[in-house]
C-alpha positions in Angstrom: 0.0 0.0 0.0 2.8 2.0 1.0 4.8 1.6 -2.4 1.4 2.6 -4.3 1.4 5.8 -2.3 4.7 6.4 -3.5 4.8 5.5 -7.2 1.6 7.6 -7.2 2.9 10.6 -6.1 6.5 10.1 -8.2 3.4 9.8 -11.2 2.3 12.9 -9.8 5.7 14.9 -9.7 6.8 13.8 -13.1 3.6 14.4 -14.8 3.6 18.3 -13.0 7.5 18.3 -14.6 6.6 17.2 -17.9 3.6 19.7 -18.3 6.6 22.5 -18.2 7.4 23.1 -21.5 11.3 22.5 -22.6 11.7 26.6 -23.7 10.5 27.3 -20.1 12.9 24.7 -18.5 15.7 26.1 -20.3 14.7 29.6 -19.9 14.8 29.4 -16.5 18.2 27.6 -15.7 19.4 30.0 -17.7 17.7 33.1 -15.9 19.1 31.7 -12.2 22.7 31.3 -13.6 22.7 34.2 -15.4 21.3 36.1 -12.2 23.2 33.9 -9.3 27.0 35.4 -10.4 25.7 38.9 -9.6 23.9 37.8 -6.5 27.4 36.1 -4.9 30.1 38.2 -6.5 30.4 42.1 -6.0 31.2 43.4 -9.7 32.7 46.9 -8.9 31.5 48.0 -12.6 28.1 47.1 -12.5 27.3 47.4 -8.6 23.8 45.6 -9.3 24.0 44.7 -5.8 22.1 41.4 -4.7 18.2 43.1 -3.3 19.2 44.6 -7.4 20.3 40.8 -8.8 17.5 39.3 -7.3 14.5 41.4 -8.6 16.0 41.6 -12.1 16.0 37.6 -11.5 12.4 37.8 -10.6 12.0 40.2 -13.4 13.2 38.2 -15.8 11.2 34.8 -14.9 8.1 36.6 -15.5 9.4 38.0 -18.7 10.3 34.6 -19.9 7.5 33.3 -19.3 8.8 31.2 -16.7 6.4 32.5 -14.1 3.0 33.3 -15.1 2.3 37.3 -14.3 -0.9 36.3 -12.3 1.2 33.4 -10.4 3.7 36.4 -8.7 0.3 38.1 -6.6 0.1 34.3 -5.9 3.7 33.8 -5.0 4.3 37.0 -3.0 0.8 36.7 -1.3 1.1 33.3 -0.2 0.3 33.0 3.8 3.7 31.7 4.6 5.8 33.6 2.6 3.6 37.3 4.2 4.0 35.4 7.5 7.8 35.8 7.2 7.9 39.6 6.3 5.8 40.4 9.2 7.7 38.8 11.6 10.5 40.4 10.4 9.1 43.6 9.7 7.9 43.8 13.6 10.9 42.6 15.5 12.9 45.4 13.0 10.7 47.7 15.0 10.8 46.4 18.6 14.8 46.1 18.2 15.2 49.8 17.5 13.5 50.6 19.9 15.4 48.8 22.4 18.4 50.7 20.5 17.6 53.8 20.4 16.2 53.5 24.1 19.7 52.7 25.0 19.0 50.0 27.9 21.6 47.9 26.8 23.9 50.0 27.8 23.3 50.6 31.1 23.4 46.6 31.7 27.1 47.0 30.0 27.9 49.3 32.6 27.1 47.0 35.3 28.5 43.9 33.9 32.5 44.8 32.3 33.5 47.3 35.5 37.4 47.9 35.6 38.6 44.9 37.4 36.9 42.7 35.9 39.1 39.9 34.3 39.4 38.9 30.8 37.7 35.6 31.5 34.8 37.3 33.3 34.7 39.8 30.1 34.8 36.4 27.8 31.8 34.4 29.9 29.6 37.5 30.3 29.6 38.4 27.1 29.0 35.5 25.4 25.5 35.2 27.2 24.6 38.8 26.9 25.4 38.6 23.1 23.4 35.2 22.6 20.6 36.6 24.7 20.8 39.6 22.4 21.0 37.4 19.4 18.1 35.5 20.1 15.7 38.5 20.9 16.4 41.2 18.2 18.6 38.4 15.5 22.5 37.8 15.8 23.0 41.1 12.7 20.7 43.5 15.4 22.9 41.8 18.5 26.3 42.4 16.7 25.2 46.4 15.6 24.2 46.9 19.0 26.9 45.3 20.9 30.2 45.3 18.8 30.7 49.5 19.3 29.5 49.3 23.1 32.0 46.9 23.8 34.8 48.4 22.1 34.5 51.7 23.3 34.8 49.9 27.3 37.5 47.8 26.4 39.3 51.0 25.0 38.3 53.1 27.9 39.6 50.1 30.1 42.8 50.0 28.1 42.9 46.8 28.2 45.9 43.8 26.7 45.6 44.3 23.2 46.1 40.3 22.8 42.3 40.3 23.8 40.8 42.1 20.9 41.1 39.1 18.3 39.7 36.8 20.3 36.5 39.3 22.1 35.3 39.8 17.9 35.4 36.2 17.2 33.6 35.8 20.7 31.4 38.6 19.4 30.4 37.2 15.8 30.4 33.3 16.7 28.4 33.4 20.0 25.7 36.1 18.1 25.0 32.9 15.5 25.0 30.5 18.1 22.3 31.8 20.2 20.2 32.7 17.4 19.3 29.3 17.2 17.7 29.7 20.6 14.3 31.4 19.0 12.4 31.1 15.8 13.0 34.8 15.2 17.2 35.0 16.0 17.8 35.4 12.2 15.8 35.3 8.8 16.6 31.5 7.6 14.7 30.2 11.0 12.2 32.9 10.7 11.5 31.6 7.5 11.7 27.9 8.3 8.9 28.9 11.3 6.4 30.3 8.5 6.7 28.1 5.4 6.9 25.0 8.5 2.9 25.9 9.1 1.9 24.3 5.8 2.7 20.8 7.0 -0.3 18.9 7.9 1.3 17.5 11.0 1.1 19.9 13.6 4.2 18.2 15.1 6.3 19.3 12.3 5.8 22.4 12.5 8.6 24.7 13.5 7.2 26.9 16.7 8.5 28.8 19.5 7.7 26.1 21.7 9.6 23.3 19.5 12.5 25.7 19.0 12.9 25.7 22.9 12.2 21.9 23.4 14.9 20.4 20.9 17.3 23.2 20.0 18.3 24.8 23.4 20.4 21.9 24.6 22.2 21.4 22.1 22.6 25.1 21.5 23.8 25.3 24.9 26.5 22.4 24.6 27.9 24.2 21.7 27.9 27.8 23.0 29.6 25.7 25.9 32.2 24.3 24.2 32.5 27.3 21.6 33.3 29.7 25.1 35.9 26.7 26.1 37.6 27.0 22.5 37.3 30.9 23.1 39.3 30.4 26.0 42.4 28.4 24.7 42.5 30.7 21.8 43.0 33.8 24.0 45.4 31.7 25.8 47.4 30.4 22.6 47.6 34.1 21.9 49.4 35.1 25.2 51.7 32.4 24.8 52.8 33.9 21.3 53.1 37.2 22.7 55.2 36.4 25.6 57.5 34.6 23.4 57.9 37.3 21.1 57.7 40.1 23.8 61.2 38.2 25.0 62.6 38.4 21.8 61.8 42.1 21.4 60.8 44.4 24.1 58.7 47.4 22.4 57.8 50.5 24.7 54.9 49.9 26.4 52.0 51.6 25.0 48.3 51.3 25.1 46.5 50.1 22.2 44.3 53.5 22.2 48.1 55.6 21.8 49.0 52.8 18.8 46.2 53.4 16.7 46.5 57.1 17.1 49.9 56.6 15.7 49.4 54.4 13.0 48.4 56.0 9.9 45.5 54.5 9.1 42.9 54.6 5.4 39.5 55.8 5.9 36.5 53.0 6.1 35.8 53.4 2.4 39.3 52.4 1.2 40.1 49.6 4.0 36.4 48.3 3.6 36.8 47.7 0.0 40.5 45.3 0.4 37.9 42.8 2.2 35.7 40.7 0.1 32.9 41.4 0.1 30.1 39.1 1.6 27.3 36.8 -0.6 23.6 36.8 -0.8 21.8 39.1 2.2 25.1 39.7 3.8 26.7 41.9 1.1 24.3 45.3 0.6 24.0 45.6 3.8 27.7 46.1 4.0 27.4 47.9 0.8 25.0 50.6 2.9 27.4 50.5 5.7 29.8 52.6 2.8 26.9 54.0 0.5 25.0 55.9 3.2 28.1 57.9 5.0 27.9 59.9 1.5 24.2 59.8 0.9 22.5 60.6 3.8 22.9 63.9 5.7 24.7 64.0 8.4 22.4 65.3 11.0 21.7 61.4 10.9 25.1 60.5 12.3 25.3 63.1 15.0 22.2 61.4 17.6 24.4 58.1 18.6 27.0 55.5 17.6 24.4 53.1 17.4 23.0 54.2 14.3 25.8 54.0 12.3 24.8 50.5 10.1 20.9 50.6 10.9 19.9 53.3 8.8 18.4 53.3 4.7 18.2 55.4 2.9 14.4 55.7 1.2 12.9 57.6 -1.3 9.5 56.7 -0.4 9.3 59.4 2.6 9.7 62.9 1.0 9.5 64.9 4.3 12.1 62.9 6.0 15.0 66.1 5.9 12.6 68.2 7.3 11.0 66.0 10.2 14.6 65.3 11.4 15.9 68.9 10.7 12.9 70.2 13.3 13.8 67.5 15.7 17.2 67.5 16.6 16.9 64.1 19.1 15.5 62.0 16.4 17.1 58.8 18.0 18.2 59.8 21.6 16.6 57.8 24.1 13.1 59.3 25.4 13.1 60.3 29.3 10.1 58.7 30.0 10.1 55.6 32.2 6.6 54.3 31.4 8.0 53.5 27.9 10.9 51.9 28.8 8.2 49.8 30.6 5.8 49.4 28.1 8.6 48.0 25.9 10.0 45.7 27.8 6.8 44.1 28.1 5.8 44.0 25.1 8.2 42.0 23.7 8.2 40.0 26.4 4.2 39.3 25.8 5.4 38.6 22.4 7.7 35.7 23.5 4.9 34.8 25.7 2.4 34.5 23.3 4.2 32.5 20.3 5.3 30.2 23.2 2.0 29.9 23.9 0.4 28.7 20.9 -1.2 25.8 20.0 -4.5 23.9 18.3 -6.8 25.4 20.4 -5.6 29.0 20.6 -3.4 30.2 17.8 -1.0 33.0 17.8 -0.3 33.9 14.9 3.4 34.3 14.3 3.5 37.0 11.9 0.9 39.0 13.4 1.8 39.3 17.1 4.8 41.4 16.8 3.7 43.2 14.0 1.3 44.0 16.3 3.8 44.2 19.4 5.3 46.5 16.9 2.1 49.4 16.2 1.5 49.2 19.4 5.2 50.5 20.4 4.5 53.4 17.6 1.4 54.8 18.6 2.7 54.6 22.4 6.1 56.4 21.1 3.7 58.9 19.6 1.5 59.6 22.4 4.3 59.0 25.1 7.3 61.2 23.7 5.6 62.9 20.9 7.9 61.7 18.4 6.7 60.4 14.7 6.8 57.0 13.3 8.4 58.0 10.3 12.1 58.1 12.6 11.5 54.3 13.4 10.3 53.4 10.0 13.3 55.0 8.3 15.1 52.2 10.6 13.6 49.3 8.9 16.0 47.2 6.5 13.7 47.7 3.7 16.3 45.5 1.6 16.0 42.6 3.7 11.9 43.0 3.0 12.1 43.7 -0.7 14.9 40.8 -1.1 12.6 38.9 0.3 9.7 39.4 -1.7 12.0 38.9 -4.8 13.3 35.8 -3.8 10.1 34.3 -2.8 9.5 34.7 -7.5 13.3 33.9 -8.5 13.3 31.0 -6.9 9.9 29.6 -7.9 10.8 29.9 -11.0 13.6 27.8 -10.6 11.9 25.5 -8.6 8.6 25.5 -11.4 11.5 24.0 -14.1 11.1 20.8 -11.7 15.5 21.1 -11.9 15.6 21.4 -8.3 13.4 18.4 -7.5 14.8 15.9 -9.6 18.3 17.0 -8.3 16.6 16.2 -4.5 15.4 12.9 -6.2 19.4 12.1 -7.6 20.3 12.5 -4.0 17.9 10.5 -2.5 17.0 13.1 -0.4 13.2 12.4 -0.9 13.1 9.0 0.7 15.6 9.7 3.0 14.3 9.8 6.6 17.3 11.5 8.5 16.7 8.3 10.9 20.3 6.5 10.3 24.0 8.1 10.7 24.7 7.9 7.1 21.9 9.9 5.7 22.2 12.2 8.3 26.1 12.7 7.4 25.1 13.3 3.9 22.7 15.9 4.8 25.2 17.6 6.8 27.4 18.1 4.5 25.3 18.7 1.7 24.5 22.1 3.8 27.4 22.9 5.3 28.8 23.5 1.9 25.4 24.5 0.4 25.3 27.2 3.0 28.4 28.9 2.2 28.3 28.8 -1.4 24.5 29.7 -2.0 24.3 31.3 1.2 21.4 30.1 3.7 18.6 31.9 2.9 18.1 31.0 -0.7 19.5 27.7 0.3 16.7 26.9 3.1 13.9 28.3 0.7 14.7 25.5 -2.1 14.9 22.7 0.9 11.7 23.3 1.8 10.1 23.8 -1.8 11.0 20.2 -2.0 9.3 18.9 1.1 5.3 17.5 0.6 3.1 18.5 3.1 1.6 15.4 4.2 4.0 13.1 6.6 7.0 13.9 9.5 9.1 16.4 9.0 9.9 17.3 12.0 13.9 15.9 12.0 14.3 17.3 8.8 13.2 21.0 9.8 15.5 20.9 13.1 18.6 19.9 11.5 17.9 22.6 8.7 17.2 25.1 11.2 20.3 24.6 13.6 22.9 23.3 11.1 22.4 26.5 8.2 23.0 28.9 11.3 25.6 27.2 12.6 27.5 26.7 9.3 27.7 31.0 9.4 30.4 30.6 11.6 32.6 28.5 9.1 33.9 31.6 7.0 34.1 35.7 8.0 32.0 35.8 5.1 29.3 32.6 6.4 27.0 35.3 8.2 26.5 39.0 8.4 26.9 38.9 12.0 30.7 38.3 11.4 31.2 41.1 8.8 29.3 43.8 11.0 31.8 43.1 13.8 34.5 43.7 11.3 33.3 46.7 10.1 32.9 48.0 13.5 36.8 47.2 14.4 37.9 49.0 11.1 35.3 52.2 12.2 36.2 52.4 15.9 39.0 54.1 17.1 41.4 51.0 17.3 41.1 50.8 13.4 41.7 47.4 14.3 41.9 44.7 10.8 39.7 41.7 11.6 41.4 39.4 8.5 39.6 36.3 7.1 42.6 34.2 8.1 42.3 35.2 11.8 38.6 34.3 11.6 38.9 30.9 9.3 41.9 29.5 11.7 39.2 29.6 14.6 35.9 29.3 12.7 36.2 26.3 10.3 37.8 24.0 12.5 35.5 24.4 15.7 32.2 25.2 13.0 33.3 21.3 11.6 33.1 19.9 15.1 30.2 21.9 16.5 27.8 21.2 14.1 28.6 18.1 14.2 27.9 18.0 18.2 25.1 19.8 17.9 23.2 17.7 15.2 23.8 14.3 16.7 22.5 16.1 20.1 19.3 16.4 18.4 19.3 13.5 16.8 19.5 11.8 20.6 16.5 14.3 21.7 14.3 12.7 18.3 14.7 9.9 19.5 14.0 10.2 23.0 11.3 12.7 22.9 9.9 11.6 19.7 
């Protein structure tokens, strides 16, 4: 019965490929290949950029044909795919207002005082920066966190044989414990929506799920990535003492070096690193761009703002609402906010944790909610318009997105990508026994850092029927495409915003990718590996 279930639904499949005409098949390899070079490579003469490569891909499979016109309102307004822009779209809002309210700071403050050791710095951190990560998403966490924590460590003038090791603390621990929510950064976000199609409710990819599978074994690896933290830093003391014997410099801070040195500004130094692929590389793109666009009554309110900002045409009046308001994104002096904020999101955990067959949160519309509610309070409270905190929004991330969500079903329509799931035997395979579940590992490890994760996890799923358990498959997806960001400097956008930061601060420090890959791709290997056969153990306990 069972193998008549199958053959009927491989009947199925191949009769839906062979209705696609050949023209339309070829057509639309031809539109992703053309489009994906643009999308992974920065092209310095034609700076297409990838939200740019990816609507011209969408573009183009509705101009071929490829998509049918009326099929994009379908594609675009599908429930799961609006499900993820919301819930990125309201916790965008709710985590600038927690930066702009500046309550991170304060906690700083009481956490790193002066004699606190490196060790203590290292530990407290690492859970303040996951913490972060999984509230606001590990790009949010490392914006937020990377300038605070410089600017204390160079107050503290601190051992300068700390600063490699506190950014790779910094980027690695931000990815880590974004794996602890559904919301800690866009690939799981999207997993969470395009998860409630599955028939079995068990499958589905929830807060509640997230918590119950993924936190152990996010914790074991955040354990043992603070232990590898550790001998790093103390490999790194060893080296300098050796070479400190050799040759005895004068003793200077590292604020009084880097006032020395001679340094390039951010938009020469910034263009020697490669640039990142996929999502990571306009924001990094706007991080330069916007310095020259924007005016600079935008970069006088606080060194926070510095990467969250983009520029948009859609609000004429912007100039002028900031030009009469010169505290556009100082923190408000009302308490009661700060209040109402905090719980908020707080009700916003609460809620998606909450939900279940019998009362339904929705998890696109609670924070977008969570989210009006902040701007009509912020408008009432400190009589300050919605159009500052809108003009925060990474409108790229939402249009990129929405283009996406066409490009890639229109690959995905030529039937390519299935039948290339079917070679693999990735559609019978159950992720039950070690081999399979080796395959799979590897398959997207690498698939994560050459296609990047987002794009990646969207094709995974596209693949996946409704009907049946998926519940092994959706974990391991989840945990190991965030995990594999740490592999490169250029895995996640988390690690570039941290080196951007150490080039912009006052250190002028230069994170390289060979500093980062000698940590990241050996301990990324053995970590992912950890954390997926953890879960495996929890399937088949709890399961």
């Amino acid at each position: 019965m069972e193998n008549n279930d199958t053959n009927a639904t491989n009947i199925d499949d191949s009769s839906s490929i062979s209705t696609v005409h050949i023209y339309q098949i070829v057509l639309g390899c031809l539109t992703f290949f053309l489009v994906l070079p643009f999308v992974l490579i920065p092209f310095n003469r034609y700076p297409l950029g990838s939200t740019g490569a990816v609507l011209v891909g969408a573009f183009l499979m509705v101009v071929t044909t490829v998509v049918d016109q009326s099929d994009v309102y379908k594609v675009i307004g599908d429930v799961n795919n609006l499900k993820t822009i919301f819930l990125l779209w309201g916790m965008m809002i709710i985590s600038s207002y927690f930066e702009r309210e500046r309550l991170i700071d304060h906690l700083l403050n009481k956490l790193f005082p002066f004699e606190c050791s490196f060790y203590c710095w290292l530990f407290r951190l690492s859970i303040v920066d996951s913490f972060l990560a999984a509230l606001f998403t590990n790009d949010v966490a490392c914006v937020i966190l990377t300038p605070l924590v410089l600017s204390k460590w160079i107050d503290q003038k601190r051992n300068k044989n700390e600063l490699n090791t506190l950014l790779l603390a910094l980027a690695t621990q931000a990815n880590i414990g974004s794996t602890l929510t559904i919301f800690g950064n866009p690939q799981m976000a999207l997993i969470a929506s395009k998860s409630n199609a599955f028939v079995d409710r068990h499958s589905r990819f929830e807060l509640k799920t997230c918590v119950e599978y993924l936190w152990i074994p996010a914790f074991i690896v955040w354990l043992f990535n603070l232990i590898f933290l550790l001998i790093h830093y103390h490999l790194n003391q060893c080296q300098s003492n050796q070479t400190s014997c050799e040759d005895e410099p004068e003793e200077t801070s590292v604020v009084e070096q880097s006032v020395k040195q001679e340094q390039p500004s951010i938009f020469t130094t910034t263009s020697t690193i490669e640039l990142p692929r996929f999502t990571e590389r306009f924001r990094l793109r706007r991080l330069e761009g916007t310095c020259e666009q924007r005016p600079s009554i935008l970069f006088k309110k606080s060194p926070l703002m510095v990467d969250r900002s983009v520029s948009v045409a859609s609000f004429p009046s912007l100039d002028e609402e900031i030009s009469e308001n010169d505290n556009t994104f100082q923190p408000s002096q009302s308490r009661f906010f700060k209040v109402i904020l905090s719980i908020l999101l707080i009700t916003v955990i609460a809620l998606l944790f909450a939900s279940n067959d019998k009362v339904n949160f929705d998890i696109g519309l609670v924070p977008t909610g969570a989210a009006i509610i902040l701007l009509v309070a912020d408008t009432l409270i400190n009589h300050r318009p919605p159009i500052l905190m809108l003009t925060r929004i990474d409108w790229n991330v939402l249009l990129l997105f929405f283009g996406l969500f066409v490009w890639l079903n229109g690959l995905n329509s030529t039937g390519i990508p299935h039948r290339i799931w079917v070679a693999l035997n990735r559609d019978s395979a159950s992720l039950t026994n070690i081999k399979s579940l080796l395959l799979f590992f590897i398959f997207i490890l690498i698939g994560s850092n050459i296609f990047s994760n987002v794009p990646l996890t969207l094709l995974v799923l596209e693949q996946v029927p409704r009907a049946g358990d998926h519940l092994g498959l959706v974990l391991y997806l989840s945990f190991l495409t965030t995990i594999a960001g740490n592999l490169t400097l250029f895995g996640s956008v988390a690690n570039l915003i941290v080196t951007q930061k150490a080039l912009t601060s006052s250190l002028k420090h230069r994170f390289s990718f060979w500093t980062y890959f000698k940590f990241g791709f050996p301990t990324t290997i053995l970590l992912s590996l950890v954390g997926m056969f953890i879960i495996y153990g929890l399937l088949q306990v709890i399961h």
